[in-house]
C-alpha positions in Angstrom: -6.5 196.9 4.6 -3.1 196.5 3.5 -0.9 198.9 5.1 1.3 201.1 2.7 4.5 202.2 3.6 5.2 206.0 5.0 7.6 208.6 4.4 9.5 211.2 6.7 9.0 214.7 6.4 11.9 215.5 3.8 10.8 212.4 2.1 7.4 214.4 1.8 9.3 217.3 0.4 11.6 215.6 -2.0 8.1 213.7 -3.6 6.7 216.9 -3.7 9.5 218.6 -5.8 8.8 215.3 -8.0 5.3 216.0 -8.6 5.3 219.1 -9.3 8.3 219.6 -11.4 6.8 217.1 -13.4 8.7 216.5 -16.7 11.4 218.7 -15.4 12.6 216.4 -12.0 16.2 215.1 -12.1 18.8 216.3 -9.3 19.4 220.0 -9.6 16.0 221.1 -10.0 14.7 218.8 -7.4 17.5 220.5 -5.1 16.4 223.9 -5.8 12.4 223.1 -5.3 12.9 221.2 -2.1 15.4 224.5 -0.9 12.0 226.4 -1.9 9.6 224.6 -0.1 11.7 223.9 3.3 13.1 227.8 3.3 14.9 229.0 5.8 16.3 225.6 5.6 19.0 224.5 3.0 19.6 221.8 1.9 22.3 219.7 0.5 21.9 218.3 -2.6 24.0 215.3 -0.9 20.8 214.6 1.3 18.4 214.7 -2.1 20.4 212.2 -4.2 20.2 209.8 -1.0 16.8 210.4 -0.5 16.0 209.6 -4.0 17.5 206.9 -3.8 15.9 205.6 -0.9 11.7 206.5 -2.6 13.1 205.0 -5.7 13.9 201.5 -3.2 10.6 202.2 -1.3 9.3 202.1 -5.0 7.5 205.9 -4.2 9.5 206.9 -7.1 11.3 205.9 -10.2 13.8 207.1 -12.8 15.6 206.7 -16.3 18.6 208.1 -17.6 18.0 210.6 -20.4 20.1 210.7 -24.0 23.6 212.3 -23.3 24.1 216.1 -24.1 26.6 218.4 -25.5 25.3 221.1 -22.9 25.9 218.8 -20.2 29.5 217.8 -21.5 28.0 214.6 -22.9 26.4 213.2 -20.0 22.8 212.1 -19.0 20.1 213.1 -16.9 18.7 211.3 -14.0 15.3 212.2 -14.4 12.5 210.8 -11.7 8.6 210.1 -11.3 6.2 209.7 -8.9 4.1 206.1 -8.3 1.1 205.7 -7.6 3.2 204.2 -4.2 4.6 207.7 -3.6 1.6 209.8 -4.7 -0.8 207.4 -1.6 2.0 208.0 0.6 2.2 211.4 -0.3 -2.1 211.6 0.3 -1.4 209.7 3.6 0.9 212.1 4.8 -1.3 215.2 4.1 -4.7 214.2 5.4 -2.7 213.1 8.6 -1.4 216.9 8.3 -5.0 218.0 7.8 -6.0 216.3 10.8 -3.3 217.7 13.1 -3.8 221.1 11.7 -7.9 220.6 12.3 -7.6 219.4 15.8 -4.8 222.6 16.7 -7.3 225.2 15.1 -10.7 223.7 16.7 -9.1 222.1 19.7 -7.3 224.8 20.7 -5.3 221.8 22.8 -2.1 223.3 21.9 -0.9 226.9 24.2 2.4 227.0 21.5 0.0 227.2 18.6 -1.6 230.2 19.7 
């Protein structure tokens, strides 16, 4: 089996703001979803732009630039996507979470879980 590459915990955030902001993903709103999901936590949006970056190298992700608009001063959107890369590393990364979870809750290995 070949062996696919995996992503980091934010990594799994950021391609979750992805997915499910769907047609609406480019910087800001990516920002504010990934503040959302890893709350207390903030977030720079710094850390998002390189992280995007880095998916859209790992080809988990990819983006276009959308037509310039007066509301934006005349500039684009960088909107993104998910691959099919980023949506099996995204699957990885949760049934690996599934496990861990399963084994905590059945095990009852861990004294900290309780």
């Amino acid at each position: 089996m070949a062996r696919t590459e995996s992503c980091g915990q934010f990594e799994q955030l950021v391609l979750t703001a992805v997915l499910t902001l769907d047609d609406n993903a480019y910087g800001v709103t990516i920002h504010r979803k990934v503040e959302e999901l890893s709350a207390p936590k903030s977030v720079t949006l710094g850390a998002i732009y390189v992280t995007l970056d880095r998916l859209e190298d790992k080809g988990f992700l990819s983006s276009w630039l959308t037509e310039p608009t007066a509301e934006r001063g005349g500039r684009a959107k960088r909107c993104y996507k998910i691959e099919s890369a980023g949506q099996t590393a995204l699957k990885d990364a949760m049934q690996t979470a599934r496990r861990m979870l399963t084994e905590l809750a059945v095990g009852k290995r861990s004294k900290a879980w309780a």
